[in-house]
C-alpha positions as CSV (number, residue, x, y, z in Angstrom):
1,X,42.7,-141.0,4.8
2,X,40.4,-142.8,7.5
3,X,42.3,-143.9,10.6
4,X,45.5,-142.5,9.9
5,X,47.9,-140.7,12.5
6,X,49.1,-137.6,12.5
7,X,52.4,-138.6,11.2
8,X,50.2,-141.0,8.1
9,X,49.0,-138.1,6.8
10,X,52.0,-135.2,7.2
11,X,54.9,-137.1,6.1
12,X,52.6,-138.5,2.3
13,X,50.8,-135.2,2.1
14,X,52.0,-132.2,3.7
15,X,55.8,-132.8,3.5
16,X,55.8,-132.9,-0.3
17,X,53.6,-130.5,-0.6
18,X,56.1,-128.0,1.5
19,X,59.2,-129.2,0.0
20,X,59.3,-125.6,-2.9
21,X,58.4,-123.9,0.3
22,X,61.6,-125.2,2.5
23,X,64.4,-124.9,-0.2
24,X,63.5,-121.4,-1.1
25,X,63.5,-120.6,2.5
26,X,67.0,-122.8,2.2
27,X,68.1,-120.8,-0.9
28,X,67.6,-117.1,0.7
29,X,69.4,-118.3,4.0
30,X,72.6,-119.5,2.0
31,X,72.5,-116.2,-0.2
32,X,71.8,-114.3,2.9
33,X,74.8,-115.6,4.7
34,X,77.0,-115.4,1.1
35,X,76.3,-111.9,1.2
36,X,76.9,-111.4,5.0
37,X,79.6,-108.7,6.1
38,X,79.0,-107.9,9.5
39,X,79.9,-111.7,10.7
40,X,83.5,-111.7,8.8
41,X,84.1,-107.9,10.6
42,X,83.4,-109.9,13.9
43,X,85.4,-112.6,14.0
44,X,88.0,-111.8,11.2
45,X,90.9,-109.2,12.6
46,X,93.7,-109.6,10.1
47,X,92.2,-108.4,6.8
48,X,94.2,-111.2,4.2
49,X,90.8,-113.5,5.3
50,X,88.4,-110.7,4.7
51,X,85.6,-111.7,1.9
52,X,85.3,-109.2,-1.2
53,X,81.9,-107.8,0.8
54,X,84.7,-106.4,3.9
55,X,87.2,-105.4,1.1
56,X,84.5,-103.4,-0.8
57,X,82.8,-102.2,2.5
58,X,86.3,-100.8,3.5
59,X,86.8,-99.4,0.0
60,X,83.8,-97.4,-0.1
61,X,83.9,-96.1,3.4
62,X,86.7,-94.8,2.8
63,X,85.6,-93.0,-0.3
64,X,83.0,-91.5,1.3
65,X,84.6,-90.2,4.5
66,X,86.9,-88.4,1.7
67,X,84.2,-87.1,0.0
68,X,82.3,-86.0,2.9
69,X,85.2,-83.9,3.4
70,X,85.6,-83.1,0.5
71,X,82.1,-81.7,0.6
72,X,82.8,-79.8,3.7
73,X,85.7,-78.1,2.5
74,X,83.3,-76.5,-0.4
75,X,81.2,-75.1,2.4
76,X,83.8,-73.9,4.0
77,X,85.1,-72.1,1.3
């Protein structure tokens, strides 16, 4: 493309061109964020608006605080 700007030959060529690139970037973000616990334990205190991720991350950390013990009393004994 003789003569062209910059801006000729990005928004034609290189924008299509980059467009997969951009919404998979896009897609991994929004599953990234759907996935995201640590934001709802920061700005959520009552637990009736926690996501399933906080309600299974408070499940299982329970569970394995009672196993640990669990495991401890076995020592122990």
């Amino acid at each position: 493309m003789d003569g062209a700007s910059e801006y000729r030959i990005f928004w034609p060529i290189v924008a299509p061109l980059s467009a997969p690139i951009v919404a998979t970037f896009g897609l991994f973000i929004s599953i990234m964020y759907w996935n995201d616990w640590m934001n709802g334990m920061i700005y959520l205190t009552k637990p009736e608006p926690f996501s399933l991720q906080n309600l299974m991350n408070r499940i299982l950390g329970s569970f394995y605080t009672l196993l640990r013990h669990c495991k401890i009393g076995l020592v122990i004994r």
